[in-house]
N, C-alpha and C positions, 0 to 999 in steps of 0.2 A: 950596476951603476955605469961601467963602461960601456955596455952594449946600449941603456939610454942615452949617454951622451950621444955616441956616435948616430944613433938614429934622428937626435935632436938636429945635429948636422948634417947628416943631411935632407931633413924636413926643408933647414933654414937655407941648405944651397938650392934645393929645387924651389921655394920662393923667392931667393933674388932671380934665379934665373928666369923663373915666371914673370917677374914685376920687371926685368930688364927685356925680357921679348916684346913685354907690352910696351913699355918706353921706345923701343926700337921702332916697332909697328910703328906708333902715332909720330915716330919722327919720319917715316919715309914716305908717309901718306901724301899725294902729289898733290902741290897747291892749286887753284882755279889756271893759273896762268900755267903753270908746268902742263897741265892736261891740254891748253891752249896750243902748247907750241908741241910736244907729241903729236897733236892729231895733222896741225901743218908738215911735221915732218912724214908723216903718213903719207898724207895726203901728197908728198912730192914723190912718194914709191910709186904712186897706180899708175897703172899702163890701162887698165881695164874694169870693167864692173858690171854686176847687174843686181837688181834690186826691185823688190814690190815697196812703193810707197803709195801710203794713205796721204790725200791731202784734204783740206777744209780750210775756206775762206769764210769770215764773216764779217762784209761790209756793210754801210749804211746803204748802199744802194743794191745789195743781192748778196746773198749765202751761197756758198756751191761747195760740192765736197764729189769726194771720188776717189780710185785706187787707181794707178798706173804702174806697170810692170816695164822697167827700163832696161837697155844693155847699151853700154859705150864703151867706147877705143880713144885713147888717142893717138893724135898723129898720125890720122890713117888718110888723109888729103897730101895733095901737092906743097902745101903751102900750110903745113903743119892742121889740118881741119880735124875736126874729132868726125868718127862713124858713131851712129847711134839708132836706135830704134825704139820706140814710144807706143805703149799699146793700152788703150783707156779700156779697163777690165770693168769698172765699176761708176757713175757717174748721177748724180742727182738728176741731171736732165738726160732722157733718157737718149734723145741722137746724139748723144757726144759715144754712148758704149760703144767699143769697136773701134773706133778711130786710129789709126797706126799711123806715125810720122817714121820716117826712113830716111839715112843718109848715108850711103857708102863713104864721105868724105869729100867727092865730089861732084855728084848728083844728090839729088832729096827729092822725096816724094810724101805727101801729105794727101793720107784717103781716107772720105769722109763715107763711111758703108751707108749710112739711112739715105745720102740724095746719089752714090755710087760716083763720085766725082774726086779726081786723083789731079791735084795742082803738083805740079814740077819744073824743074830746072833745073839748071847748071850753078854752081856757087861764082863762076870764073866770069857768066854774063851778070850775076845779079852784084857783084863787086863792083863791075864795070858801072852798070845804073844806076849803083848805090853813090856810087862818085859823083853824076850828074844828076842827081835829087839833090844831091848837096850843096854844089853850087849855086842851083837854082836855088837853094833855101838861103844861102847866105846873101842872094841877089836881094829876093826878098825881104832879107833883115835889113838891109841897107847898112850905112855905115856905123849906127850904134853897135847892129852884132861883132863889124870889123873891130871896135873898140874891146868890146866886152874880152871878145878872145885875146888879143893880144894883153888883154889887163890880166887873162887869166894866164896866160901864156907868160908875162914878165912874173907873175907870184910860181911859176911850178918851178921847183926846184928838183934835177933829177937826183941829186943828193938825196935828197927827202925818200925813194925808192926803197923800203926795205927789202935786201939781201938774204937774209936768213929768215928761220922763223922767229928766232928771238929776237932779232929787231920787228919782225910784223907784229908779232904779239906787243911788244912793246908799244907801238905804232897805235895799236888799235887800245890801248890802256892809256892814251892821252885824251881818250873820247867815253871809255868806257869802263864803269867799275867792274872785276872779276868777283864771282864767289860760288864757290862751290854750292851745291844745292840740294844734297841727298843722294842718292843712288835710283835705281828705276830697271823695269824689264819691260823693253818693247820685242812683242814677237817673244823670240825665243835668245833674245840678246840681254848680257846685262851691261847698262849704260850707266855712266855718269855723268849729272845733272852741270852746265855749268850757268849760271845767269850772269848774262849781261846787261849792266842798267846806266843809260844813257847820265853822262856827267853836265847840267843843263847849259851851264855858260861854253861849252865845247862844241855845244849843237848850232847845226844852222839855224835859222829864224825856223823854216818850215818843220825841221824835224821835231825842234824842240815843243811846239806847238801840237804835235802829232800827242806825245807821250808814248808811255808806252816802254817795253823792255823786251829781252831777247831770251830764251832759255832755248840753251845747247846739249843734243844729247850725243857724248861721245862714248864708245864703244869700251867695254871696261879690258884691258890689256893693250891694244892697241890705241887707242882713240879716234879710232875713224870715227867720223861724220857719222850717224845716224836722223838725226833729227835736228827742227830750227822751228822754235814757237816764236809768236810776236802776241804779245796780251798785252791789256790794260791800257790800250793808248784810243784816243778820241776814233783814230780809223777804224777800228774795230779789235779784231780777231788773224789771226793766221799759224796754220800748222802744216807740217811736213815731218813724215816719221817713218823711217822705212824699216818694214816689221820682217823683211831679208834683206841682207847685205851678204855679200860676196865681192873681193878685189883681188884680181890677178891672178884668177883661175883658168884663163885664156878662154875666146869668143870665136866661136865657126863662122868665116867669112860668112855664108849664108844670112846668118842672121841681120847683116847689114847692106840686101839686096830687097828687089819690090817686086814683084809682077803684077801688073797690071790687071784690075779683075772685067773678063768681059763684060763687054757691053757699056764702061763708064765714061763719062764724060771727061775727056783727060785735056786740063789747062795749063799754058807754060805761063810761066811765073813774070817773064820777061815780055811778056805781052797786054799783063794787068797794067787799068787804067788807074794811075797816081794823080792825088790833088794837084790842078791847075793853080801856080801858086800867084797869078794875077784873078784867082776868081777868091780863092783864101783873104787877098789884099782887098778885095770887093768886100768878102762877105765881115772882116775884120773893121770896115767901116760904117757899116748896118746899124742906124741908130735903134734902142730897144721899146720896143712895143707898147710901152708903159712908163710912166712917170717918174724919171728917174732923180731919188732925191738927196741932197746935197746938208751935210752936216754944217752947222752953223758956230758949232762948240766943239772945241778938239782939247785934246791935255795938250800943257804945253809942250810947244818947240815941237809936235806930231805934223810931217810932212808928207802928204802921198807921194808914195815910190811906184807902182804900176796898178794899171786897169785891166782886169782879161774878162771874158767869161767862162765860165766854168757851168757845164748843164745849162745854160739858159737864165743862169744869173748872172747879174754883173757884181764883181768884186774887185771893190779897192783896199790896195794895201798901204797902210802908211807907219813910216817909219818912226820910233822914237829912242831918246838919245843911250847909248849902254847897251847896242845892237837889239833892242827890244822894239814889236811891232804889233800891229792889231789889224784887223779890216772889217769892212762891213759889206755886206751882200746883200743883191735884193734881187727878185725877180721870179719869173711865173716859171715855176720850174718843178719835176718831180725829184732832183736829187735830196736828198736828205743830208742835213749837214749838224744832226744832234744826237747825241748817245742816245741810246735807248732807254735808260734809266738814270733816275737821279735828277736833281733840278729842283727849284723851288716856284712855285706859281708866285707870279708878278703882275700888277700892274705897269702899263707899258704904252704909251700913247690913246691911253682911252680903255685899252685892249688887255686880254690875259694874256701874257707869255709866260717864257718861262728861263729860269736863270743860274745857271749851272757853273759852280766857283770850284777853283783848285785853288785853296788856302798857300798850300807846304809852296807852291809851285809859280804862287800872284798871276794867275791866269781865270779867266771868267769866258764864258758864252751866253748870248743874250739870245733869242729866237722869241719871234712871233711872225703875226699872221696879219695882214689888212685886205680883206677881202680874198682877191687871188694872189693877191703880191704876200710872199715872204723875206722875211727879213731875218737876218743876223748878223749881230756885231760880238767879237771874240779877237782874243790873244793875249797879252802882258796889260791887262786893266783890271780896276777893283770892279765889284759890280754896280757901286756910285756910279764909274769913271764909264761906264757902257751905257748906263739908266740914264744920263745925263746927255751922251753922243745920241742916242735915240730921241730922246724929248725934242733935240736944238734939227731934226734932221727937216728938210723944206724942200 
């Protein structure tokens, strides 16, 4: 009977201590943000790195994917410049394979092997002309941009500057929800998922309108950076996942040097011709080719705020009141400016289009076609509130 008991005891001590490591485990388990602010503090260790990353874009106007094999330094310039070296291993369209960009820190060279032509220059002249592009741009702008800046200039606060990582994280948690998202193995690494989902009244007019979310792959022990998806938003598609990682294993100067391959056409950077910005003010005033037409019916208190083109449409944006906004586009153009899937066929001035609602989000896209002219109206409207701005349009 003794010798039961005592085996009973310790059955029942090696179950607490089981059901207490498990308790322990689940309390130590690092929250979204905790993993957050590890990988910043990581990420303020690197001197150095190299890595194969896969990348893949998929927009409405073209898809491109491809593997690039990286190495960086920093603070290998005069004036604190990172070295780096860029070499396209792998590439959908096939004259990008080959491609090596190079920069000891204060030279770069960029050679493109299919036409053998190596663009270079100095970082110390291209600073220098980077200053008088800018003038000239703000000539340009005239005094509205003088405005803008300084408006933007009396809101920056450099208090506002997170110092740490747990104020950046913090910083970045006024904009964005954190959540953990599973575990994952890219390559030969095990990652932790972390998803970042845009909080909407936080967003700018443009981004919020974008949609769309972020998932983070950070390094399981350290949290380095591995990976940055962008899904689910109107723009499309985007990834980046580097299936090696290595930091601060030290890099052979070498690696951050060019030679020249004979025979190529070699161009200095500081000799390329830049937009003449009185021919931009010309070509900015170019009435368009085609009938440009004017809404008759707007929701109330909706106030146009700017006109641009974009691809060969013209698109206005107008404002309504609760930082919410909409615009309509029109014009003979090859951009593509509608998901791929999803929509509901509509009638629409005579015409089929088609009509694409984000309920959760009170966001709608309208798209159709008249002739060669297309059209679409989208942003914070029901799809009444779009079907209605297209009937009244003249």
């Amino acid at each position: 009977m003794q010798k039961r008991r005592r085996l009973l005891s310790i059955l029942l001590a090696l179950v607490v201590l089981a059901v207490t490591a498990v308790a322990i485990g689940a309390f130590v388990i690092p929250t979204a943000e905790d993993l957050l602010v590890q990988s910043l503090e990581t990420s303020q260790t690197i001197t150095d790195g190299h890595a194969i990353v896969e990348l893949s874009v998929d927009i409405p106007e073209q898809a491109m994917s491809g593997t690039v094999e990286a190495w960086g330094r920093l603070n290998a310039g005069p004036n604190g410049e990172p070295a780096f070296r860029v070499e396209v291993l792998t590439a959908n369209e096939a004259e990008l394979i080959g491609t090596i960009a190079v920069s000891d820190g204060t030279q770069f060279w960029l050679w493109n092997p299919t036409e053998n032509v190596v663009l270079t220059g100095q970082f110390e002249e291209m600073y220098a002309r980077l200053a008088e592009e800018m003038a000239g741009a703000e000539e340009f702008a005239g005094h509205e941009f003088d405005h803008d800046l300084d408006e933007y200039e009396s809101e920056f606060d450099e208090a506002d500057i997170p110092e740490t990582p747990e104020e950046a994280v913090a910083k970045l948690l006024e904009y964005f929800t954190a959540e953990r998202a599973g575990s994952d193995v890219i390559g030969n690494t095990d990652v932790n998922t972390v998803r970042l989902i845009p909080i909407p009244e936080q967003m700018p007019e443009e981004v919020r309108a974008a949609g769309g979310l972020l998932n983070v792959w950070l390094r399981d022990g350290d949290s380095a950076p591995v990976g940055i998806e962008y899904v689910g938003g109107a723009l499309g598609s985007g990834v980046a996942r580097a299936t090696f990682l290595e930091i601060n294993q030290g890099i052979d100067d070498a690696v951050f040097t060019f030679t020249i391959p004979e025979g190529a056409t070699v161009i200095d950077a500081a000799d390329l011709e830049l937009p003449d910005y009185d021919e931009l003010e010309e070509a900015a005033a170019v009435e368009p080719d085609f009938d440009l037409l004017a809404p008759t019916s707007l929701p109330n208190e909706a106030t146009l705020r700017e006109t641009t083109n974009v691809g060969g449409a013209i698109v206005e944006r107008y404002g309504l009141p609760n930082g919410r906004s909409f615009t309509i586009a029109q014009g003979r153009t090859d951009v593509n400016l509608t998901p791929d899937e999803g929509g509901e066929s509509v009638t629409v001035r005579g015409v089929t289009g088609t009509l694409y609602t984000d309920a959760a989000n009170g966001r709608t896209l309208l798209n159709w076609s008249e002739g060669d002219i297309q059209y679409w109206i989208g942003g914070d409207l029901t799809g009444e509130e779009a079907l209605a701005i297209a009937e009244s349009l003249q």
